[in-house]
C-alpha positions in Angstrom: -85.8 -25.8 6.0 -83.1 -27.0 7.6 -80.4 -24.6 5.6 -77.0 -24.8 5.7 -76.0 -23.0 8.8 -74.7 -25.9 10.8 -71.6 -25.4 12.0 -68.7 -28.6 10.8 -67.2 -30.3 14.1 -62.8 -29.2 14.5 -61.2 -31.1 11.8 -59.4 -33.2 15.0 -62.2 -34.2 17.0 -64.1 -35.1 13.7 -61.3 -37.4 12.6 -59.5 -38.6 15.6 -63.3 -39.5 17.5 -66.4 -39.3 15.5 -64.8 -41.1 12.1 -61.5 -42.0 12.7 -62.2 -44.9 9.5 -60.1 -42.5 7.4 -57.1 -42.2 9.5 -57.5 -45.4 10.8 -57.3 -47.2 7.2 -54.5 -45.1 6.3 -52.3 -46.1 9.5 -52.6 -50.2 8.5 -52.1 -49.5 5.1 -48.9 -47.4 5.9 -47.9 -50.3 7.9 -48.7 -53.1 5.7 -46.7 -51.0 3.2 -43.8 -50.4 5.1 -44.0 -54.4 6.4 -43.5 -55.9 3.2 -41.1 -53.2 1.4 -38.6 -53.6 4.7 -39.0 -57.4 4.4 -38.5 -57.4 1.0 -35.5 -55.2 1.0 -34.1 -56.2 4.5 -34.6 -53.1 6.2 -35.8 -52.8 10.1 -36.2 -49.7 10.3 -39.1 -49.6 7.4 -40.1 -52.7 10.0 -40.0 -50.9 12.9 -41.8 -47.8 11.1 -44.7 -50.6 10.6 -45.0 -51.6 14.0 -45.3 -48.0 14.7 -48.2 -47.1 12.0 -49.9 -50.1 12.8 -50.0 -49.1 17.1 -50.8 -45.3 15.9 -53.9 -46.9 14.0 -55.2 -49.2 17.1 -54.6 -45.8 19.3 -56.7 -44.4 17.0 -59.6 -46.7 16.8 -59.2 -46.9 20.5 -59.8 -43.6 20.9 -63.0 -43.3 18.9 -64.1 -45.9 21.3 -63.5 -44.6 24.6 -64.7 -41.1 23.7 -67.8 -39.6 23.5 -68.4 -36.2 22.3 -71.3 -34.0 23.4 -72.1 -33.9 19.1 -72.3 -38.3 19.4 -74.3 -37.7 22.0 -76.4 -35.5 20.6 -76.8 -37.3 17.8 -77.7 -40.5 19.1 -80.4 -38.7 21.0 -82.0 -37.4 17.9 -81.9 -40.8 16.4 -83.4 -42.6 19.3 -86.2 -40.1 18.8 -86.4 -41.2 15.0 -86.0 -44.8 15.6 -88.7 -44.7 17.9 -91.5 -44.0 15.7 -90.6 -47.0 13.6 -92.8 -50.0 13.3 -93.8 -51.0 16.2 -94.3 -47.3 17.8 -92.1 -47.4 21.1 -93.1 -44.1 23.1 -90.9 -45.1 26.0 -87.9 -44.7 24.0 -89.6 -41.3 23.4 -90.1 -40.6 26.8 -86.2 -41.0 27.8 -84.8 -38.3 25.6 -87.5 -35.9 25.6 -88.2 -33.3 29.3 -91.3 -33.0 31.4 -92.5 -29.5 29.9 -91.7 -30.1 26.3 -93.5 -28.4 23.6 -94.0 -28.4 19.7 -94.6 -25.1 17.8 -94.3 -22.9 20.9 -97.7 -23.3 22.3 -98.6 -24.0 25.5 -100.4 -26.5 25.6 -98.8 -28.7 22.3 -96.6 -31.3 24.4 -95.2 -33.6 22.1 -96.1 -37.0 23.1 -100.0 -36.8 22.9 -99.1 -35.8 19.1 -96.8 -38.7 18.7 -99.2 -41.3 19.9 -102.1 -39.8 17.3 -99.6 -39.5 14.6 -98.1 -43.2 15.3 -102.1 -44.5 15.4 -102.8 -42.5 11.9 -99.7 -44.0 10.1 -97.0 -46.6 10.4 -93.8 -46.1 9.1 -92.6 -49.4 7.1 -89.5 -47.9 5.9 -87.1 -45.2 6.8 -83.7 -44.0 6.0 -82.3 -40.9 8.2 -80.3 -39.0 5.9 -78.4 -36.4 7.8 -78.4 -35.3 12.0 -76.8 -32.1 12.4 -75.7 -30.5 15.6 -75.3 -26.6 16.8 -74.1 -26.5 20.5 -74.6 -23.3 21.6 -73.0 -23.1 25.2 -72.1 -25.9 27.8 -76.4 -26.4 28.1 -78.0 -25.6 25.6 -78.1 -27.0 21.4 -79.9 -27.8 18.7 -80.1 -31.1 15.8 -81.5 -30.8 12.8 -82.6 -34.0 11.5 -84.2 -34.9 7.9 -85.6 -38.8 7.7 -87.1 -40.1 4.6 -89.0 -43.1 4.0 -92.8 -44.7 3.5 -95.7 -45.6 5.8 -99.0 -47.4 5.4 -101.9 -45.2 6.5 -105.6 -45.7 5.8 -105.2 -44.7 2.0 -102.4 -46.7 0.9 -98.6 -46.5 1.5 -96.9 -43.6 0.2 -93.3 -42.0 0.6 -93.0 -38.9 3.2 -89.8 -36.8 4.2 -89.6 -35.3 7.2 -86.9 -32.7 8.6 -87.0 -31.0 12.1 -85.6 -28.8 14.7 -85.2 -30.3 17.7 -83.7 -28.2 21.0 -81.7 -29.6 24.2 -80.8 -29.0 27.4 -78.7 -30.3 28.8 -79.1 -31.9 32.7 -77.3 -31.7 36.1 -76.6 -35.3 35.1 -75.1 -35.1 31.8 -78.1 -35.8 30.2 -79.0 -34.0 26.9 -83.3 -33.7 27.3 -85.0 -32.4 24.0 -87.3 -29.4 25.6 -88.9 -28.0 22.2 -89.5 -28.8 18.8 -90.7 -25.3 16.7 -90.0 -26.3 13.4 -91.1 -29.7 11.6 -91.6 -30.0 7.7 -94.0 -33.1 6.3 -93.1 -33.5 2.4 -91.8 -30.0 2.4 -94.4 -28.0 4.0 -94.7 -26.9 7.5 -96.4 -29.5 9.5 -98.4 -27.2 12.2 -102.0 -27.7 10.2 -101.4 -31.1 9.7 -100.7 -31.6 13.6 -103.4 -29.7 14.2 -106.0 -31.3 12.0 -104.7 -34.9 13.2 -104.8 -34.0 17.4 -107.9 -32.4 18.5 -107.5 -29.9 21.3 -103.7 -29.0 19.9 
């Protein structure tokens, strides 16, 4: 399925923008540290040293907040996607990350939203947990995410538990926009979801 061929982002972009938590923490409890043993022992430079841990950790944070990488962005996309089939079904929220000529499963006439809509009208997802988004950016214009959501939905049987891990491919806009253009591989409960889409959308 989704396998483990996702590239990890450069340690320093990882830790300096897209979870600076770690280095962050580390940075006020260095200066907290060096605070109190400088008070205690009447030192100013272990003072001083504080001040200076404690101004790296806001630059830090600071960072992380002014910064967004093309993988955050990326990621949020995917989960916008996700969160949008949640109870109650929002296709517009759909309809802002996705392009005019997408396509699922590589056909020509499988655009994704007509599938959405019958999917969202078969089942309602009550619950959902998204579990990991993982990012491949291959070139300035061009990626892929591969995102795996578990959770339950009520459907005209009963409520059951599903997992669900896909594909999804970008490109990216003269704007700066990242657009999802195709989705060719989905899995429902481990199993490729093609017969199921095409048993639940006539004329797919």
């Amino acid at each position: 399925m989704l396998g483990d061929d996702w590239p990890s982002p450069p340690a320093w972009q990882y830790l300096l923008v897209e979870n600076p938590w770690p280095l962050g923490v580390i940075g006020v409890a260095a200066a907290v540290v060096l605070f109190v043993v400088g008070g205690r022992q009447g030192r100013g430079s272990l003072q001083l040293g504080a001040l200076g841990a404690l101004v790296a950790a806001i630059a830090v944070f600071t960072l992380a907040h002014l910064v967004e990488t093309q993988r955050e962005k990326l990621q949020f996309a995917s989960r916008e996607i996700v969160h949008a089939f949640a109870d109650p079904f929002e296709p517009i929220r759909i309809e802002r990350q996705i392009a005019d000529d997408v396509t699922l499963f590589d056909t020509q006439v499988g655009h994704l939203m007509p599938v959405a809509e019958q999917a969202a009208e078969e089942a309602r997802v009550t619950q959902y947990f998204i579990r990991d988004v993982r990012v491949d950016q291959d070139g300035p214009y061009h990626a892929r995410t591969g995102v795996s959501v578990i959770g339950r939905m009520q459907h005209r049987v009963g409520e059951t538990g599903f997992s669900i891990q896909a594909i999804f491919h970008w490109r990216k806009q003269p704007e700066g926009e990242w657009k999802l253009y195709r989705v060719r591989d989905l899995w429902f409960n481990g199993e490729n979801a093609e017969s199921l889409v095409r048993e639940i959308t006539p004329g797919f």
